[in-house]
C-alpha positions, 0 to 999 in steps of 0.5 A, a space after each residue: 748395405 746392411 740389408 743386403 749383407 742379411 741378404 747375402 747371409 741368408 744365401 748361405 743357408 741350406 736349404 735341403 740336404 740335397 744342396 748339403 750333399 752338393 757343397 760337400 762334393 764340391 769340397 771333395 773335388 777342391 780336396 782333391 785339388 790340393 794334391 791333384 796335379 793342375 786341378 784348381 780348387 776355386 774353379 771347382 767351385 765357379 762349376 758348382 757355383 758355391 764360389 761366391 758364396 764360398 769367399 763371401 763366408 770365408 770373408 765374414 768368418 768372424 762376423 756372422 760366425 755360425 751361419 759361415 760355419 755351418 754352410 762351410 762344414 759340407 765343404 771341409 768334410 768333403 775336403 779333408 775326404 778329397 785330400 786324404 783320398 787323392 794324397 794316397 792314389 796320387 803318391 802311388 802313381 805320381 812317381 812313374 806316371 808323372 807325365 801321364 796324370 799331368 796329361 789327365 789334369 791337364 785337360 781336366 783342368 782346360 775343360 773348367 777354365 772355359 767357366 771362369 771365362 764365362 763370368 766374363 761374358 755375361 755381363 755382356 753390356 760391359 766392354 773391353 778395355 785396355 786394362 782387361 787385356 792387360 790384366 788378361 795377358 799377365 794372368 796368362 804370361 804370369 804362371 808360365 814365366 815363373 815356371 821357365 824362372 825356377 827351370 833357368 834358375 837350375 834348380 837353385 831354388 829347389 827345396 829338393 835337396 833341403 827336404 832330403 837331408 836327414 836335419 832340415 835347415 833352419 829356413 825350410 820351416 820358414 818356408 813351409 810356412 810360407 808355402 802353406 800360405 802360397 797354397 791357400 792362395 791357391 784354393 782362392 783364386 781361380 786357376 792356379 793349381 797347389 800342386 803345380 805351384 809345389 812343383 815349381 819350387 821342387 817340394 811336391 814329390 818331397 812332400 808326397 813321398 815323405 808320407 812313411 812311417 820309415 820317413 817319419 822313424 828317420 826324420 820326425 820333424 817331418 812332423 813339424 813341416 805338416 803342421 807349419 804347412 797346416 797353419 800356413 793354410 788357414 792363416 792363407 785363407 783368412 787373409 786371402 779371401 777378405 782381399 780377393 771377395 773385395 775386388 770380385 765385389 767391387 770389380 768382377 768383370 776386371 778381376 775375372 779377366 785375371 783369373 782367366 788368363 791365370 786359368 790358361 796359364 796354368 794349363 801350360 806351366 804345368 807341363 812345363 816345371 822343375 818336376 816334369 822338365 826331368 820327364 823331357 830330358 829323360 826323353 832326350 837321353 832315351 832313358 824315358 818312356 816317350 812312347 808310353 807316356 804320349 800313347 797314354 797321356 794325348 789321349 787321356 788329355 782329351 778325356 780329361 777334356 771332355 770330362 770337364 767339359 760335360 761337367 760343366 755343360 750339365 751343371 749349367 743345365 742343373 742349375 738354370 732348372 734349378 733357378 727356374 724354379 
């Protein structure tokens, strides 16, 4: 056992700058996930094939502490570009292009799913049983049916109006907490996009909107909520990755399964939640633009689709010449 975590240990470390350069845009797109519209961070990861590796250091943080740091430095500089890059572009279209980024995320996001199902197929001596259809359904079923739970809820659990008001409640800092560590989740587990959990609770536009230094004059504690939101992320992450590197090591080919339908889930939910259900009844009540929001979103979908979808077959060519040799 301790032989093979020296092993594991020593993937860890870089080789060339090369593989450097690599890991930090791999933490640029995960970056970017967290405030990107449906994008899933980990299955980012799963493309660049950093996600083991990825959950191994996160996992032994505190063990081996400076070869995880070192190996996850490329990924947290090129995350906290990512974020801060895609924070700005997404707050200035987001509000009147809603439907249309969804769309592009969408197919992004549909295109890198077929990855994570991949890591089902090639352990193809294993088979199918009863409890990797089960655990494939509710990986599917499990994103869609919160997204229609908060919808038929009505908004009772939105936190819209809470991040509204000029003194926030007592509780919203519990849950900013809470929703930092929700987040994290997000960034570990193939499939599930931070930002359509967010929506799902009615506190993503708040949050992106919120970036103001008017905001900031009204309402300093906005201040706060970072920071709660913050913490609650890395405490997330530390305690999420030893848990999800264990069943991935003890038990890939069942967990993948999960993720998988996790994966296409999200596709669906994100189209379907407390933020964009206001897009459909708009277009019920002809206020919206259906036109401009199809003519531009069917199309850039497919696009997104197919962007993914590249990305992904000429990965897969990189580094099967890259193992080659």
């Amino acid at each position: 056992m301790e032989e093979n975590n020296i092993e594991k240990y020593e993937e860890l470390e870089y080789k060339t700058w090369k593989d450097r350069l690599l890991s930090a845009l791999n933490g640029f797109f995960i970056g970017l996930a967290i405030i990107v519209p449906g994008v899933s961070g980990s299955t980012i990861s799963i493309i660049f094939r950093l996600y083991d590796k990825m959950m191994y250091a996160l996992s032994h943080l505190f063990k081996k502490f400076k070869t995880c740091v070192l190996f996850l430095l490329p990924l947290l500089i090129g995350g906290i570009i990512g974020f801060v890059g895609g924070f700005f572009t997404v707050q200035a279209v987001i509000d009147k292009y809603m439907f249309i980024c969804v769309s592009l995320f969408a197919g992004l996001m549909l295109g890198g799913a077929s990855e994570v199902q991949k890591e089902i197929k090639s352990d193809g001596e294993r088979k199918r049983g009863w409890k990797e259809y089960l655990l494939l359904a509710i990986g599917l079923i499990l994103p869609i049916s919160l997204s229609l739970i908060f919808i038929g809820l009505g908004g009772k659990v939105s936190l819209e109006s809470s991040f509204s008001q000029s003194e926030f409640p007592f509780y919203l800092y519990i849950v900013s907490l809470l929703l930092g560590v929700a987040v994290s989740l997000t960034q570990i587990v193939p499939g599930l996009s931070a930002t359509t959990l967010l929506m799902c609770f009615g506190a993503f536009t708040p949050i992106v909107d919120s970036v103001s230094i008017t905001v900031w004059k009204l309402n300093p504690m906005w201040i706060l909520i970072y920071l709660l939101l913050a913490v609650g992320f890395v405490v997330g992450i530390l305690l999420f990755s030893k848990a999800v590197n264990y069943f991935i090591e003890k038990y890939r080919f069942s967990s993948f399964h999960l993720l998988t339908g996790l994966a296409y889930g999200s596709v669906i939910s994100i189209f379907y939640n407390t933020e964009t259900i206001g897009i459909y009844q708009a277009w019920m009540e002809g206020a919206g633009n259906i036109g401009r929001d199809l003519g531009v979103g069917i199309p850039l979908f497919v696009i997104g689709f197919a962007l993914s979808f590249c990305l992904v077959y000429f990965g897969n060519k990189y580094f099967a010449k890259k193992k080659e040799k």
